[in-house]
DRENMARGU-266001 format. One record per residue: residue number from 1; residue in three letters; x, y, z of N, C-alpha, C in turn. Coordinates in steps of 0.1 Angstrom, whole numbers, plus 2048, in hexadecimal, padded with zeros to 3 digits. Example, Ala and Ser with C-alpha at 12.3 -4.5 7.8 and 13.67 -1.06 7.14 Angstrom:
<atoms>
<1,ALA,<884,7C7,84E>,<87B,7D3,84E>,<884,7DF,84E>>
<2,SER,<880,7EA,847>,<889,7F5,847>,<881,800,84F>>
</atoms>
This chain:
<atoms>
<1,UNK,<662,7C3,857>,<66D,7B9,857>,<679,7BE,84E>>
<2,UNK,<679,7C8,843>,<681,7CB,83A>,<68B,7D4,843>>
<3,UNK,<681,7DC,84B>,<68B,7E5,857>,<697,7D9,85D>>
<4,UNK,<691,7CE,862>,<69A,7C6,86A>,<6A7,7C0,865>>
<5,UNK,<6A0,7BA,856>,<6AB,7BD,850>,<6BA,7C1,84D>>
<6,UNK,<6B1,7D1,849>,<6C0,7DC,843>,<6C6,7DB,84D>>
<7,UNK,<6C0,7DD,85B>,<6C9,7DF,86B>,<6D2,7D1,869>>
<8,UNK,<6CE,7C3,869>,<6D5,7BD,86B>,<6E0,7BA,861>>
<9,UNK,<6DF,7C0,852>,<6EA,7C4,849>,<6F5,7CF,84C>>
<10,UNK,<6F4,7D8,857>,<6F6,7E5,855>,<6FB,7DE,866>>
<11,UNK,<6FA,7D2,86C>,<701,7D3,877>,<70C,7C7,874>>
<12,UNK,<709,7BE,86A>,<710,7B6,864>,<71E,7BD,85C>>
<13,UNK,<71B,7C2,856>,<724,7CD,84D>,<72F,7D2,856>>
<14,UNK,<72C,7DD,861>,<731,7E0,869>,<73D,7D2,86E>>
<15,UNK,<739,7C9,874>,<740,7BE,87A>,<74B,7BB,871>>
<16,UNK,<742,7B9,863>,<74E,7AF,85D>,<754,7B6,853>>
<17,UNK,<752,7C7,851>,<75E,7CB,847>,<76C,7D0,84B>>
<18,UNK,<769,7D6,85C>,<77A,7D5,861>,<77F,7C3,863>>
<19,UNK,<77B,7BC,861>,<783,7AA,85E>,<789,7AA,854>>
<20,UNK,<77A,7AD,846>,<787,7AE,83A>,<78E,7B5,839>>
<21,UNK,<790,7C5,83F>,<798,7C9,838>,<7A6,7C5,840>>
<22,UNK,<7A5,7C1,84A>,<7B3,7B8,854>,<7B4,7AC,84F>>
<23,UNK,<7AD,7A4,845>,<7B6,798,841>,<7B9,7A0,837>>
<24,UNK,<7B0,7A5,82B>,<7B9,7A7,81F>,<7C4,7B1,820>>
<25,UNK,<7C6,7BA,827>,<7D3,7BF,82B>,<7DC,7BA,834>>
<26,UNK,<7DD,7AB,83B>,<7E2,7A2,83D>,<7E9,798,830>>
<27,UNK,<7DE,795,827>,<7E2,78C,81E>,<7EC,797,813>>
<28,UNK,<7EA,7A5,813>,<7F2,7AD,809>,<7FF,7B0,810>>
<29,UNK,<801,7AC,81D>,<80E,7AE,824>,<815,7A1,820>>
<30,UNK,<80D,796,823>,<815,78B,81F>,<81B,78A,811>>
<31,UNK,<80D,78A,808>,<810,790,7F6>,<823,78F,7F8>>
<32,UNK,<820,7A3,7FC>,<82C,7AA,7F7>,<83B,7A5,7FF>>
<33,UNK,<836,79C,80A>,<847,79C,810>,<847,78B,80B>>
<34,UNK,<83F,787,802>,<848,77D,7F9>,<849,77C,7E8>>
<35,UNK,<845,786,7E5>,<841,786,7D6>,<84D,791,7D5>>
<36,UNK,<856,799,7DF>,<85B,7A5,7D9>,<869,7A3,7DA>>
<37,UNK,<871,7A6,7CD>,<883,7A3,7D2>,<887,7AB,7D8>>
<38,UNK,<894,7A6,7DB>,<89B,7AF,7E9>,<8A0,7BA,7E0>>
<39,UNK,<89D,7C4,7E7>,<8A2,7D3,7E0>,<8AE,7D9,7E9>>
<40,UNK,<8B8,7E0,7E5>,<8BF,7EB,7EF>,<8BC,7F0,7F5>>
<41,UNK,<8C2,7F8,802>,<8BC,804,80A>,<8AF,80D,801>>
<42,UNK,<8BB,80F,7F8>,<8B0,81D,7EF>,<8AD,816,7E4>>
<43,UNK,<8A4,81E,7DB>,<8A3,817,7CB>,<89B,821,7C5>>
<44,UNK,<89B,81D,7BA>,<898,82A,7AE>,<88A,829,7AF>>
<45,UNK,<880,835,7AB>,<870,836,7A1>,<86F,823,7A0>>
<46,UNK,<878,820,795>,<86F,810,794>,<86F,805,79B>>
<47,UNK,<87B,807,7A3>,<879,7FC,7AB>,<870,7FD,7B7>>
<48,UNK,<86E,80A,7B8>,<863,813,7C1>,<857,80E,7C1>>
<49,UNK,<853,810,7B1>,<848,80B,7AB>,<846,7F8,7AC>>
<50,UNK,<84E,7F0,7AB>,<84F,7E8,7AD>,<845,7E3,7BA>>
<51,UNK,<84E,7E7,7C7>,<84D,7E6,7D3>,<83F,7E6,7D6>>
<52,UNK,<839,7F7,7D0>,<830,7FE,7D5>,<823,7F4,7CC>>
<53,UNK,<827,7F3,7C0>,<81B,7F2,7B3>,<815,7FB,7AF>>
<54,UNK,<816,801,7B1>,<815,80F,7AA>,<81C,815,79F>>
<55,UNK,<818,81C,793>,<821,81D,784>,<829,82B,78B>>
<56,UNK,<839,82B,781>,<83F,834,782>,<836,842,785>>
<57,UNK,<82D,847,77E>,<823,84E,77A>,<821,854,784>>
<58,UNK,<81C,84C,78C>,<813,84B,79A>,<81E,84E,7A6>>
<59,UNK,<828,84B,7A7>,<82D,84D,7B2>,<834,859,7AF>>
<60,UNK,<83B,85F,7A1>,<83D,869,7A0>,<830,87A,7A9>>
<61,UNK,<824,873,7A0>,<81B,87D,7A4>,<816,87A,7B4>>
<62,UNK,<81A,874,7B9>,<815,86D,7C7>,<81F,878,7D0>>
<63,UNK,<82C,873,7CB>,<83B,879,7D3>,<838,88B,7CC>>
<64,UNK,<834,88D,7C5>,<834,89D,7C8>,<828,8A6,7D2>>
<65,UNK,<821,89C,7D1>,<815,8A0,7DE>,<81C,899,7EE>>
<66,UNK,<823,895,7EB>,<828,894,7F9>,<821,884,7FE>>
<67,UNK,<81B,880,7F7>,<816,875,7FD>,<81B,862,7F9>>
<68,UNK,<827,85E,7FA>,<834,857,7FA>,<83E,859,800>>
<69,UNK,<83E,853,810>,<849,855,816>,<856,850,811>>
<70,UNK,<861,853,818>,<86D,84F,813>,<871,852,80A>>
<71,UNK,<86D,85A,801>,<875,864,7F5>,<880,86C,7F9>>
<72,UNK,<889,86A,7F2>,<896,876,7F3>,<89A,879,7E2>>
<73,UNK,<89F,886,7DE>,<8A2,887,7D3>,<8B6,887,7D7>>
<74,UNK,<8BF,880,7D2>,<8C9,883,7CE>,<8D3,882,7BD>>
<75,UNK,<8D7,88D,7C2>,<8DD,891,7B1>,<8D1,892,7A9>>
<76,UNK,<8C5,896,7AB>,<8B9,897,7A3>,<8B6,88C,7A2>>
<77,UNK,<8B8,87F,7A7>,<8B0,873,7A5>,<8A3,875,7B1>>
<78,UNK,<89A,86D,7B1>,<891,86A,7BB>,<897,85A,7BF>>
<79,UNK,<89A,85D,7CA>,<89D,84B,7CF>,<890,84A,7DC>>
<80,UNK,<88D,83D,7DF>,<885,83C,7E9>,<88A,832,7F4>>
<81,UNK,<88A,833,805>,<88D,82A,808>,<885,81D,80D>>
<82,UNK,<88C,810,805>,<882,809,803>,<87B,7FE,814>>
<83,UNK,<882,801,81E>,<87B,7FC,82A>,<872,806,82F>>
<84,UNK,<870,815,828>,<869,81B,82C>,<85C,81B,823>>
<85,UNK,<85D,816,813>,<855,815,80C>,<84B,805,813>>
<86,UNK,<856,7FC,811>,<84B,7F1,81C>,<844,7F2,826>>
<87,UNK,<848,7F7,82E>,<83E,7F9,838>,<82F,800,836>>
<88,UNK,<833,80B,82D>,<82D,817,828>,<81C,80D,821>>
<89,UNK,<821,804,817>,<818,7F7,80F>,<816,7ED,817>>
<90,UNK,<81D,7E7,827>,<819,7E0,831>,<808,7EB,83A>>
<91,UNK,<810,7F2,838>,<803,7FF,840>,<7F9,808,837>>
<92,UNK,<7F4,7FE,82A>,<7EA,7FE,824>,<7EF,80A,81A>>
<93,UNK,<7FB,811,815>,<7FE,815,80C>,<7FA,812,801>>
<94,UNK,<7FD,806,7FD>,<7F9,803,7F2>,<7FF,7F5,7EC>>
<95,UNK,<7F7,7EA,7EA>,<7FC,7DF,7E9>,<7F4,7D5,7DC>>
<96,UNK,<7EC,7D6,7D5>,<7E6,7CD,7D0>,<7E3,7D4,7C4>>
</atoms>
């Protein structure tokens, strides 16, 4: 009976962890497109970090591995553009 069980944990599991992870990256979409102020086209490291929730820290070391779209450096700044950063945390970037 313990066999019957694990199976029926291990067929349960299967079903219902692609659910949660489609509401709670549903509810982290919602989260961010009301909890976040309206930003410019572009915006700096913090307002980056803002968006993303992620520390300055982190998206510096993130954006030199290549892994944060929408980075541009001008005049030596890093700016990011921020409809590209949303979507980026809509599509499980990073939100919570």
């Amino acid at each position: 009976m313990t066999n019957d069980l694990q199976l029926l944990l291990e067929v349960v599991t299967a079903i219902v962890r692609p659910l949660l992870k489609d509401v709670m990256l549903e509810v982290l979409r919602e989260q961010n497109s009301e909890e976040l102020p309206h930003y410019p086209e572009k915006v700096s490291v913090q307002q980056a970090a803002e968006i993303t929730r992620y520390s300055v820290n982190s998206l510096y070391q993130m954006h030199s591995k290549g892994q944060v779209p929408g980075a541009i450096k001008v005049g030596g700044k890093l700016l990011f553009d921020t409809a590209t950063l949303r979507k980026w945390v809509e599509n499980g970037g990073r939100a919570a």
